[in-house]
C-alpha positions as CSV (number, residue, x, y, z in Angstrom):
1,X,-39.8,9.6,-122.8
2,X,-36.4,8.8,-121.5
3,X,-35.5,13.0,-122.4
4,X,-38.2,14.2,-120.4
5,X,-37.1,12.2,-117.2
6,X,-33.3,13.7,-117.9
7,X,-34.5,16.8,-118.0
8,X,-36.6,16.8,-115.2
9,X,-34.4,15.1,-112.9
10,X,-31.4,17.5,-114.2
11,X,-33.3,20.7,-113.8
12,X,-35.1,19.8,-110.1
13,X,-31.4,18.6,-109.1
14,X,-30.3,22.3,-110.4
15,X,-33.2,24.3,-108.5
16,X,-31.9,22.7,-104.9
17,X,-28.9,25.1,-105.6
18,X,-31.2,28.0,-106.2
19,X,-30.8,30.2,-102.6
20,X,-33.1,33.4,-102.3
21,X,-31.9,36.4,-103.1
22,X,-30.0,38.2,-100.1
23,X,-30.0,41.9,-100.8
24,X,-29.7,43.0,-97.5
25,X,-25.9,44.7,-96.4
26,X,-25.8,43.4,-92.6
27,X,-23.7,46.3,-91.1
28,X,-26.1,49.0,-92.7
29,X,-29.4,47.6,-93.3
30,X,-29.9,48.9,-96.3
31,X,-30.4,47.2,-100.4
32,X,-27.2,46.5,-102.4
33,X,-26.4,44.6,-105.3
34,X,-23.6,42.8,-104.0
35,X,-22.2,39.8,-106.0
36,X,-22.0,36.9,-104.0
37,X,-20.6,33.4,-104.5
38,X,-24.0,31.7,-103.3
39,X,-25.6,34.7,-106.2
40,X,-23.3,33.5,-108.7
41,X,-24.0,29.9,-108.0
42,X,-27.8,30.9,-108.0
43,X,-27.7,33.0,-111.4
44,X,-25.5,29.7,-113.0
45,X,-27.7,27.0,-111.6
46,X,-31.0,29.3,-113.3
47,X,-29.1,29.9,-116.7
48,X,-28.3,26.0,-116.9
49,X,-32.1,25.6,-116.0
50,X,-33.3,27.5,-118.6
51,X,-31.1,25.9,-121.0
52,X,-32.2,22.5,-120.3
53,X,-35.9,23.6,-120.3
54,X,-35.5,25.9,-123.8
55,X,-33.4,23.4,-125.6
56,X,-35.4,20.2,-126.1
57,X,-38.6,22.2,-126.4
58,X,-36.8,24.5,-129.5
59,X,-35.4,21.2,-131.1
60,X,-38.7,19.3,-131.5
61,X,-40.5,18.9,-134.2
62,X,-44.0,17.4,-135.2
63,X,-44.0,17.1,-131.0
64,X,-48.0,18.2,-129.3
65,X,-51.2,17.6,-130.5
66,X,-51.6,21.1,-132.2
67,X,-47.9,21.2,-134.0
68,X,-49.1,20.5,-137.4
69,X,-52.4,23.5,-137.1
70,X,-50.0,26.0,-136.1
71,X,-47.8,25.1,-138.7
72,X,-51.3,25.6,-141.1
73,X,-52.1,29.0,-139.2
74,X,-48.3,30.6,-140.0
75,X,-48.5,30.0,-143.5
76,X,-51.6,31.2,-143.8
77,X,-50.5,34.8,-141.8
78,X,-47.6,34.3,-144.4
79,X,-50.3,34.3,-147.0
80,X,-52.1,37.0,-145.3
81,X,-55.3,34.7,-145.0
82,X,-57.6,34.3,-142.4
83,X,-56.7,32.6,-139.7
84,X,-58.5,32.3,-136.5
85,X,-55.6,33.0,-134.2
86,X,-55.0,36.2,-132.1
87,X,-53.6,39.9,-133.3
88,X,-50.3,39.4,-131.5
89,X,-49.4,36.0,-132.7
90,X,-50.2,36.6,-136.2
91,X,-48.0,40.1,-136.1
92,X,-45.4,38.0,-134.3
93,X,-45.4,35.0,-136.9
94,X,-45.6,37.6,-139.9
95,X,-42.4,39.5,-138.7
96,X,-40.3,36.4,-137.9
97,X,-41.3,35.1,-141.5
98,X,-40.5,38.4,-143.0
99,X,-37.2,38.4,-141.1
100,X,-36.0,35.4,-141.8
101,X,-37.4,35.5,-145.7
102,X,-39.0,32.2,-146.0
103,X,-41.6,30.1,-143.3
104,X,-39.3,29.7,-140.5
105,X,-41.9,27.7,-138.1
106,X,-38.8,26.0,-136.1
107,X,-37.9,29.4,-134.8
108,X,-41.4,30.5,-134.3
109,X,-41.5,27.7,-131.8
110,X,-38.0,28.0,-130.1
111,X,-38.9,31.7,-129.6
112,X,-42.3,30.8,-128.0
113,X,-40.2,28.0,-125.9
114,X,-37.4,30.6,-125.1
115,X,-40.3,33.0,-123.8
116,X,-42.5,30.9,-121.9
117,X,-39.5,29.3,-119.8
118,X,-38.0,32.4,-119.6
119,X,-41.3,33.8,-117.9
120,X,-42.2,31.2,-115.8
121,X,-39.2,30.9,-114.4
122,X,-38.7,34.6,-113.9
123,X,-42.1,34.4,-112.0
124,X,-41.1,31.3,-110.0
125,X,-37.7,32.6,-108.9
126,X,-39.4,36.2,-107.8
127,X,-42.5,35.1,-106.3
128,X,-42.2,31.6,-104.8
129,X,-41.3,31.0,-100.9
130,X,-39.4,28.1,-101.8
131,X,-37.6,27.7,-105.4
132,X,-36.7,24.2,-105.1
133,X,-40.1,23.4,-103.6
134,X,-42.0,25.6,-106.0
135,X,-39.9,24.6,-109.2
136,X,-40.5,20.4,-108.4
137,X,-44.3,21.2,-108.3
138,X,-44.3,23.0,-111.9
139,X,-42.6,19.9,-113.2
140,X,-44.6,17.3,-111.8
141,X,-47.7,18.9,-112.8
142,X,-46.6,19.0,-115.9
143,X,-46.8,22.4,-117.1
144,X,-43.6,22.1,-118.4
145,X,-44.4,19.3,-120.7
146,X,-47.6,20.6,-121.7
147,X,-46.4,24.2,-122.7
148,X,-45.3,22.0,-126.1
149,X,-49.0,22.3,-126.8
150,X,-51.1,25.2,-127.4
151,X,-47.4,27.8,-127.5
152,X,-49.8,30.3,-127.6
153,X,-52.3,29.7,-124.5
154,X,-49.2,28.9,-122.5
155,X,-47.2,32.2,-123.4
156,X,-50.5,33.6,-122.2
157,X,-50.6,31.2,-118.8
158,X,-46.9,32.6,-118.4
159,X,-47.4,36.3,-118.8
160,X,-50.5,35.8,-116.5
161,X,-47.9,34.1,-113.6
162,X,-45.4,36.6,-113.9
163,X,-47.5,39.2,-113.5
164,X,-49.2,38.0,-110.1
165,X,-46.9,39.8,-108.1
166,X,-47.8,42.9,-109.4
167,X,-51.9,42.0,-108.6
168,X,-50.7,40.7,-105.0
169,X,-48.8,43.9,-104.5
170,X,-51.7,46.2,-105.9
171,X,-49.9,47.4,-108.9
172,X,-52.6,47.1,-111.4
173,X,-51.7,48.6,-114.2
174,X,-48.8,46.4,-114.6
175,X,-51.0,43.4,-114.3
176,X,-53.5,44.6,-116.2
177,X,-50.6,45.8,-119.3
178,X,-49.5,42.1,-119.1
179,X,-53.4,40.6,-119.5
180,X,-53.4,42.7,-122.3
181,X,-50.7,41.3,-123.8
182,X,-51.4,38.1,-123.3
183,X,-54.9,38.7,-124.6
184,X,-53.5,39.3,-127.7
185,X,-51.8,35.6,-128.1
186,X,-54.7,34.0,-126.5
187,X,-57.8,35.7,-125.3
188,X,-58.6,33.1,-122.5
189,X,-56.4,35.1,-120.7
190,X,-59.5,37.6,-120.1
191,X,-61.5,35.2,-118.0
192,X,-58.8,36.2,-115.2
193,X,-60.6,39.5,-115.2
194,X,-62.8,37.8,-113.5
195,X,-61.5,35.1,-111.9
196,X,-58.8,36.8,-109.5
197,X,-61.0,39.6,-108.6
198,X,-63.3,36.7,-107.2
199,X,-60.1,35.4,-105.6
200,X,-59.3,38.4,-103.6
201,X,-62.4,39.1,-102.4
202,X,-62.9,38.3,-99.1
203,X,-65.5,36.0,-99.2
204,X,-67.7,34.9,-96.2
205,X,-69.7,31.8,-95.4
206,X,-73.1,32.6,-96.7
207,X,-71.6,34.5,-99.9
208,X,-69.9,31.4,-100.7
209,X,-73.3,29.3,-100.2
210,X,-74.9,31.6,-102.8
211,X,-71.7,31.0,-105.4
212,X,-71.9,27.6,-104.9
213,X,-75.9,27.8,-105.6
214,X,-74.5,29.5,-108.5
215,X,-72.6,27.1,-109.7
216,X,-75.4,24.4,-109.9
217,X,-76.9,26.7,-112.4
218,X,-74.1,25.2,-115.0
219,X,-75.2,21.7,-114.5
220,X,-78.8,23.0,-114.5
221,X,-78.9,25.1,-118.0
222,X,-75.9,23.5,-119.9
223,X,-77.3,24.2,-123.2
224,X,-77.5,28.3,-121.8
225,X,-74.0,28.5,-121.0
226,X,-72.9,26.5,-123.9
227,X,-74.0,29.1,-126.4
228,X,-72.4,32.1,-124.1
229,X,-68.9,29.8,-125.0
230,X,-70.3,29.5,-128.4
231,X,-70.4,33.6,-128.6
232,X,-67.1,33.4,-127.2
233,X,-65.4,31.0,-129.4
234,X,-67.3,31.0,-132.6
235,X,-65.1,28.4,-134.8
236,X,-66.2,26.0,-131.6
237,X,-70.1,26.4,-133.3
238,X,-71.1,22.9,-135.1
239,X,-67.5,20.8,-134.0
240,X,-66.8,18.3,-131.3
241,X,-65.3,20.6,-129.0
242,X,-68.3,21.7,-127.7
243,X,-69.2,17.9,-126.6
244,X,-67.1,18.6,-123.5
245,X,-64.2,16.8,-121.9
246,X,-66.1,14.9,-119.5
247,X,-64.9,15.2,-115.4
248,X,-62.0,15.3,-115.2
249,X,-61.1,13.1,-112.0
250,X,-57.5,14.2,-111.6
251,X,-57.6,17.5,-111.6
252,X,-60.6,17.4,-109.1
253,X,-58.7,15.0,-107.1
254,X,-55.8,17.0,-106.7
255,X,-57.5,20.5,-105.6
256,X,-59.7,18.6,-103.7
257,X,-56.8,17.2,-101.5
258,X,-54.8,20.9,-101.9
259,X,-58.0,22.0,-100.2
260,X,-58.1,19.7,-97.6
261,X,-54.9,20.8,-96.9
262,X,-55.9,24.3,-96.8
263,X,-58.8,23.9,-94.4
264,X,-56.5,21.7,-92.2
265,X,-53.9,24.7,-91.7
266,X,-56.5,27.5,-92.4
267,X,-55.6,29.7,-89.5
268,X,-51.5,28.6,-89.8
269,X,-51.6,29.4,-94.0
270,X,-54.6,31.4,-95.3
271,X,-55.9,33.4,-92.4
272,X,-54.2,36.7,-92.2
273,X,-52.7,36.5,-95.6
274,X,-53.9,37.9,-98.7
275,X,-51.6,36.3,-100.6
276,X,-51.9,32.9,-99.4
277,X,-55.8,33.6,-99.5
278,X,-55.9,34.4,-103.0
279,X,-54.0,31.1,-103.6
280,X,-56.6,29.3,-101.3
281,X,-59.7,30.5,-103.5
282,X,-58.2,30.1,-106.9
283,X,-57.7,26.6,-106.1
284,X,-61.5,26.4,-104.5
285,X,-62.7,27.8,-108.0
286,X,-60.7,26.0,-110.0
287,X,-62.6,22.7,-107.9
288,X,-65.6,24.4,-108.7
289,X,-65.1,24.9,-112.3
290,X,-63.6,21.0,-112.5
291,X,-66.8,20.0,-110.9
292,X,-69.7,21.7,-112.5
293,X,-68.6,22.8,-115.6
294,X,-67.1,19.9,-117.2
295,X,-69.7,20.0,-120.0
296,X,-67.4,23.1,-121.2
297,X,-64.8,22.8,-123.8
298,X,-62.7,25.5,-122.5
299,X,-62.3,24.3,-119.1
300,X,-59.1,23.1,-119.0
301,X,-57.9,26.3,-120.5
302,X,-59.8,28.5,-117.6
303,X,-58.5,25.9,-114.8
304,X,-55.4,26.3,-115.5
305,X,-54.9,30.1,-115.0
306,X,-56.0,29.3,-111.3
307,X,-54.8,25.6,-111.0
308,X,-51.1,27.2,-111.6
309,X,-50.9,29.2,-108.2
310,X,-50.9,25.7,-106.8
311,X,-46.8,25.7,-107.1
312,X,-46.6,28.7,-105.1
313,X,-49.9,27.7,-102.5
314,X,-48.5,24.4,-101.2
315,X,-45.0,25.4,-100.4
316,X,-46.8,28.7,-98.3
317,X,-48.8,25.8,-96.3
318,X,-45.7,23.8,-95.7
319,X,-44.3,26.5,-94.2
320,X,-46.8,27.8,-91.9
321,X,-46.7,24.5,-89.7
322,X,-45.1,25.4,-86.8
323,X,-41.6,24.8,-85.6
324,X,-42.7,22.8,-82.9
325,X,-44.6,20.2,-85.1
326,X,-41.7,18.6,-87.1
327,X,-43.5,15.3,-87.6
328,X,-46.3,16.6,-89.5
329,X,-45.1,19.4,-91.2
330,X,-41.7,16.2,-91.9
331,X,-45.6,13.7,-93.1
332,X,-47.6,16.6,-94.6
333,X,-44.0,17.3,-97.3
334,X,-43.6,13.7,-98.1
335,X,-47.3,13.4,-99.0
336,X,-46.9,15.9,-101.4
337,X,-44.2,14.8,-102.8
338,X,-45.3,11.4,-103.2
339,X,-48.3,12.9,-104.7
340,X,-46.7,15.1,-107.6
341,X,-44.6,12.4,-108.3
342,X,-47.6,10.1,-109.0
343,X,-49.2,12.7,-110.6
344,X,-46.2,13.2,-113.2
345,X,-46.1,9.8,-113.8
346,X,-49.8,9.5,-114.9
347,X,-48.8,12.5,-116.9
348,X,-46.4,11.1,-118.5
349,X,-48.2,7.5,-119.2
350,X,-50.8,9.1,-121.1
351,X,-48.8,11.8,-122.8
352,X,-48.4,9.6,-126.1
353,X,-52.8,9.7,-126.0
354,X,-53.7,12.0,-129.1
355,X,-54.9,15.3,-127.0
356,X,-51.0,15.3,-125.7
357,X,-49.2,13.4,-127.9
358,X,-45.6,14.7,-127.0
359,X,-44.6,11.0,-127.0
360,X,-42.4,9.7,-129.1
361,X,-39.7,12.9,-128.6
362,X,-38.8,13.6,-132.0
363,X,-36.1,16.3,-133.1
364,X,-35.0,17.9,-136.3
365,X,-31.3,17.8,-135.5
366,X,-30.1,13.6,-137.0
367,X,-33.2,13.1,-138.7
368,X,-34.8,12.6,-141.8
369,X,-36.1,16.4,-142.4
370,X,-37.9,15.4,-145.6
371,X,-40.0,12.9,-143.6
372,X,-41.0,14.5,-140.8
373,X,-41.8,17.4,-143.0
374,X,-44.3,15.6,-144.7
375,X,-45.7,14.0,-141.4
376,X,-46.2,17.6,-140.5
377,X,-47.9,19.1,-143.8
C-alpha cells in the first residue's frame, strides 16, 4: 500500500505545478505557440506525472481481481478460441502476441496502462477548470487505482472522458468515433448513448417527476429488467453476477452530497451553463441508478461513465462562489477535500477485499517469476 500513497502524494504534489495553458500573445491578441518557462515547467511536471502513474501500473503482476481471466482470455485469442471479450481487444492482444512471437501479457498490460493514463490525463489537462483541483479528485476517488482492474472497461471509461469535450462543444462525430472505439474494448460504453443525451436535455420539474416515476419501475419489475441485462450480457445468464451488488452506500453518499452542493449553488454553477448542467444531471442519474437499480450487476460499470464528470463538476462549483464570499467558498473547498480524502482512504482499506484486490503490490521486476507465474495460471 505504502506505493500507492507515494505515488499519490508524488503525482498531486506534481499537478499544483500544472498552470493552464496561455496561448494568448498580449500585444496582438491573437493564438501562438510560444514556449514559455511556466509551459515548460507544465509539459515536465505532466511527463513526470505520467510516468509515475504508467510505471507501477506496467510493472505489476498478478495485481486486480480480474488479472489472472485476462491472462486466460489472451491465450485463448492466441489460440484463436472463443473468448467472450470485445473485437478490438482481441485484434489488439493477437497483434501484440504476434509481434512480440510468444504470449507477452506484461506488455498487453503496460500498453493498456500507458493508454488509459495517457487519456485521462490528456482529458483532465484540456478540459478541467482547475488541474490541481481536478487531478486530486481523480485520485482520491480512486479511478486511478481501480483502472488496474477491468484494463479494458477503463480504456473504455477513458476514451469516453477524453472525448466529452467534443459532446460539450457539439462536435459529434468525434465523440461518437471515440464511443465507437471504445465499444469495441468494452461495449458498456454504449449505454452513454443514452445516458448523456439525457444529460443534456434540458429537463424541467414535472419531466423529472415522470423519470423519477420511471425509475421506481426497476425496483418494481426487477426480474423484467434483469433479463433485458441478461440479453445484454449473455455469459451473465445462470452465474452470480446477476445476484446484484447490493446498495451501494458510498457511492450514493457521495452524489448525494455533490448534489447538495449543486442545488446549494444552482443559480452560481449550473444555471446558464450547459456544461456545468450536463455535469449536474450525470451526477443526479448516476444517484438514480445507485439508488434504484442496485439489483443490477452492471451498475457500477454504467455509474461510472457518469460518476467520472464529478472531477471536472466540483471544481466548476467551487469556482462560481463569488469573490465576495471567501469564507464559504474557503469551508465549502475544505469539505471536499476532507471528503475525497476519506473517501480514498476507505478505498484503499478495502482494496485488498477480493472484488479489488490490488493489495499486496506485487511486481515482476526482484521477484520470483516462476512463482508468481504459477499464482497466475
Amino acid at each position: 500500500m505504502l506505493i500507492y500513497l507515494i505515488v499519490t502524494a508524488l503525482t498531486v504534489l506534481l499537478a499544483v505545478l500544472v498552470r493552464p495553458e496561455q496561448n494568448v500573445c498580449a500585444v496582438s491578441g491573437r493564438y501562438t505557440r510560444a514556449v514559455s518557462r511556466q509551459s515548460m515547467l507544465s509539459g515536465g511536471c505532466l511527463l513526470a506525472i505520467f510516468i509515475l502513474l504508467f510505471l507501477p501500473e506496467a510493472l505489476r503482476i498478478n495485481i486486480g481481481n480480474d488479472y489472472a481471466r485476462y491472462v486466460e482470455f489472451m491465450h485463448l485469442i492466441r489460440a484463436n478460441a472463443y473468448v467472450p471479450t470485445e473485437a478490438g481487444f482481441n485484434l489488439f492482444v493477437w497483434v501484440v502476441y504476434a509481434v512480440c512471437g510468444y504470449e507477452n501479457y506484461l506488455l498487453v498490460f503496460a500498453l493498456f496502462a500507458a493508454m488509459t493514463a495517457g487519456l485521462f490525463l490528456a482529458a483532465i489537462r484540456r478540459q478541467a477548470e482547475n488541474f490541481a483541483f481536478t487531478f486530486f479528485l481523480f485520485m482520491m476517488f480512486g479511478y486511478y487505482f481501480q483502472s488496474y482492474n477491468t484494463v479494458r472497461y477503463y480504456f473504455a471509461l477513458a476514451l469516453v472522458v477524453y472525448a466529452l469535450r467534443f459532446l460539450l462543444a457539439r462536435e459529434y462525430l468525434p465523440f461518437l468515433a471515440f464511443v465507437a472505439l471504445g465499444a469495441t474494448f468494452h461495449k458498456s460504453v454504449l449505454v452513454v448513448l443514452l445516458l448523456y443525451p439525457l444529460a443534456l436535455f434540458a429537463w424541467k420539474k414535472w419531466q423529472l417527476a415522470v423519470m423519477l416515476a420511471f425509475c421506481t419501475s426497476f425496483l418494481l419489475f426487477q426480474d423484467f429488467w434483469l433479463r433485458v441485462v441478461v440479453c445484454l450480457y449473455p455469459s451473465y445468464e445462470n452465474t452470480e453476477y446477476l445476484t446484484g451488488s447490493g446498495l451501494q452506500y458510498g457511492n450514493i453518499a457521495r452524489c448525494g452530497a455533490v448534489a447538495l452542493l449543486a442545488i446549494l449553488y444552482y443559480r452560481e454553477a449550473v444555471q446558464g451553463s450547459r456544461t456545468n448542467r450536463f455535469y449536474f444531471y450525470c451526477n443526479l442519474g448516476a444517484l438514480a441508478l445507485y439508488t434504484f437499480c442496485s439489483f443490477l450487476p452492471i451498475i457500477s460499470r454504467i455509474g461510472y461513465y457518469l460518476t467520472v464528470t464529478q472531477i471536472f463538476f466540483l471544481p466548476a462549483i467551487l469556482r462560481s462562489i463569488p469573490p465576495e464570499r471567501k469564507r464559504e467558498k474557503r469551508f465549502w473547498t475544505i469539505v471536499v477535500i476532507a471528503a475525497a480524502i476519506l473517501y480514498f482512504a476507505v478505498f484503499l482499506y478495502k482494496a485488498s477485499a477480493q472484488n479489488v484486490k490490488i493489495v499486496p503490490y506485487q511486481s515482476f521486476l526482484f521477484t520470483d517469476m516462476p512463482s508468481i507465474l504459477s499464482d497466475v495460471n
